[in-house]
N, C-alpha and C positions, 0 to 999 in steps of 0.2 A: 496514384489515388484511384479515383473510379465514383462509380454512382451506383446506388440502386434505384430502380424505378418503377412506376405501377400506371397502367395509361387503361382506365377504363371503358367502353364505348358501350350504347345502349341504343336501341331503335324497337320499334312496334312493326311487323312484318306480317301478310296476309298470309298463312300458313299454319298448320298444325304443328303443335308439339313435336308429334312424331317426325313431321317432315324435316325440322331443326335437327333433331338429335340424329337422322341418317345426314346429313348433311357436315356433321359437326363431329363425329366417330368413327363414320365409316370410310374406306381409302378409297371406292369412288364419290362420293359426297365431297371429300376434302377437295379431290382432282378439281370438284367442279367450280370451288371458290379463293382456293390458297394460291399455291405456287406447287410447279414441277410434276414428281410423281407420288403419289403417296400411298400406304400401306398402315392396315392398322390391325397388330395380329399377337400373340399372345405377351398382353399388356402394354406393348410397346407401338408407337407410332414413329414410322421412319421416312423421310421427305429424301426424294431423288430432283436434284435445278442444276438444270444445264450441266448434267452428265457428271454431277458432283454427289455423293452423299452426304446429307448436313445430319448434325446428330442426331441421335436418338432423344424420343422421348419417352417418360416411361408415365405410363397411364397411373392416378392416384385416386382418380375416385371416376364411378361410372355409376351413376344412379338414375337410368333411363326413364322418361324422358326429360328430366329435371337437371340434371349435372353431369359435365364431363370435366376431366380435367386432366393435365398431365404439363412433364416437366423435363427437360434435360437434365444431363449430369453436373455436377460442377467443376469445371478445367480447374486448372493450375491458379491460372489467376484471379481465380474467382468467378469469371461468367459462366451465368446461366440464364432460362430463360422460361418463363413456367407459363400457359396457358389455363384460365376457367372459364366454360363456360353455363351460363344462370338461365334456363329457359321456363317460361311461367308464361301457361295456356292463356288467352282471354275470349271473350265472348264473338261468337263468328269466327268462327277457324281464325283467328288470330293471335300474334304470339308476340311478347315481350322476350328481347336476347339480348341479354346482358355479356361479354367478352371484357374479361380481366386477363390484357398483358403484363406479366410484372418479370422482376429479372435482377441482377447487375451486368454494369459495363464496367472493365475494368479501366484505367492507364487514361493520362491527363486530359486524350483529346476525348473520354466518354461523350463527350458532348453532341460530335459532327456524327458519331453514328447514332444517337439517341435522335436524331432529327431525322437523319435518312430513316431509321425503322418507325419513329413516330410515324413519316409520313407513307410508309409502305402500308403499317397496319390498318391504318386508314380506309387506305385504296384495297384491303385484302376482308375488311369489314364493308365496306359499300358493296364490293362485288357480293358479299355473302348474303347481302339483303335483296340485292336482285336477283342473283342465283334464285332463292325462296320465293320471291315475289314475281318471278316470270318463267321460271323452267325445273321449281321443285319437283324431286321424284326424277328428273331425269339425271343421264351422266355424262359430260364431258371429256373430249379428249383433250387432254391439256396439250400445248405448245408454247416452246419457249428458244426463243433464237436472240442474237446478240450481234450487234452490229457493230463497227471498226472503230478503232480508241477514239475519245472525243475531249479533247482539251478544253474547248467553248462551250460547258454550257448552256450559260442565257440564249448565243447565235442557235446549240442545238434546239432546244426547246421552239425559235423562233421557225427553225426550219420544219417542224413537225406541226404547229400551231399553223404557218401557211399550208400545209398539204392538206389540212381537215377544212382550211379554211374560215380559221381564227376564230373558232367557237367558244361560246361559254354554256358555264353547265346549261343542260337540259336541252341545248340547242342539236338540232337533227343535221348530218353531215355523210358527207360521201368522198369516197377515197376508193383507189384503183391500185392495190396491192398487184404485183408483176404479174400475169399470168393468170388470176384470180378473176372472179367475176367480184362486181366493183360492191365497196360492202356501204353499205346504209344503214344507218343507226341513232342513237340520240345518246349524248354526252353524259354520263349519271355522276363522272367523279371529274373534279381536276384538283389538284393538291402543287404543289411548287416542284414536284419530282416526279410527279404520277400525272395518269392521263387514262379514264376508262371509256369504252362504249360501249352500250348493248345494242345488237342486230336482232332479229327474228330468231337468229339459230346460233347465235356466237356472243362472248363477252371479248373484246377485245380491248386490251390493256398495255400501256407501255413507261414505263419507269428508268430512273434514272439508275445504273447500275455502282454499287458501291465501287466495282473493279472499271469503271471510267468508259465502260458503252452503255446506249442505250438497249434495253431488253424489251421484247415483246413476249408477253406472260397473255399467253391467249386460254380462252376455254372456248372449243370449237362441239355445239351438238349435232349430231349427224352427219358429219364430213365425212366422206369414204375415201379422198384422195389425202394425200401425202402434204400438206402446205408449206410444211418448212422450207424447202428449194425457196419456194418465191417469197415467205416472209425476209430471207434471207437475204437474195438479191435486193428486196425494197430497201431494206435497211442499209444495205451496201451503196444503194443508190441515192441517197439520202445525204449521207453520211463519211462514203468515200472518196 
């Protein structure tokens, strides 16, 4: 069987028009709110996560700073997976952003990943309003590391939940990645698989990984060193 599906989200964001549509077109704007590496270059928008290319998209409509939109191919059995997005200026550099995921899943279990990406795009929409709302205009190095198979769930979750020191949204926390000087920030997302925070100079993010580790999907502004090594290690330390 399979499903289609259409998961709309909408927020009001202190930001220009224009600063949405570089944020939402351009491959580094994408870097600074999606996942991996991204590129967006004659019609086509192409995502590099964890050293994989996931497929293309092909740009369908681009009427700046008002719409973007674009779409993968359709495989074999069906899936695919189409992005729009609805941007409409308001009074005070402020902006209405509208984000229409829609798509199908093919084959019986649609279901278990309709919840895992329900709740990623989620986590990939909140980042995008804080992106806008605290570091529009600038650009992210993304990072993204993966930590050793995890069979327990709920225990994982519980082990990450005591490292931040079992915060709820909005609440402020501190953690001491290996090597790293210790990061401080305030909680903006939790969702049942995801986990965001923003710093001064970083969105750091950690999700449940469909292939059964958890991932750290960071956006780091301004970092000159190398951080993977030690996100690496934490995760290892966590987790192995």
């Amino acid at each position: 069987m399979g499903h289609e599906f259409e998961l709309p989200q909408e927020a009001l964001v202190e930001a220009t028009p224009e600063e949405v549509w570089e944020a939402i077109s351009t491959g580094p704007g994408i870097d600074s709110w999606f996942m991996g590496r991204n590129e967006v270059a004659g019609g086509v928008v192409s995502t590099a996560f964890g050293g994989m290319d996931l497929p293309a998209s092909t740009v369908t409509t681009a009427e700046p700073p008002h719409r973007f939109a674009h779409t993968s191919g359709t495989a074999e059995d069906g899936r695919f997976v189409a992005y729009e997005f609805l941007i409409e200026g308001r009074d005070r550099a402020s902006t209405t952003v509208r984000m229409v995921t829609s798509g199908f899943l093919p084959g019986d279990d649609w279901d278990t990943e309709f919840e895992a990406m329900a709740g990623g795009l989620a986590m990939f929409f909140a980042t995008l309003m804080e992106y806008l709302g605290h570091f529009a205009g600038r650009s992210a190095a993304p990072l993204t590391e993966f930590g050793p198979p995890i069979t327990d769930w709920p225990r994982a979750w519980e082990i990450l939940y005591a490292e931040l020191g079992h915060p709820s949204a909005g609440d402020k926390v501190r953690f001491a990645p290996d090597g790293l000087a210790p990061v401080e920030g305030i909680v903006y997302h939790l969702g049942p698989q995801t986990l965001g925070v923003r710093s001064d100079d970083a969105l750091y993010r950690f999700l449940q990984g469909m292939g059964g580790t958890m991932i750290a999907s960071h956006h780091l502004f301004g970092a000159t060193e190398n951080q993977s090594p030690a996100w690496h290690t934490w995760l290892h330390r966590l987790y192995g």
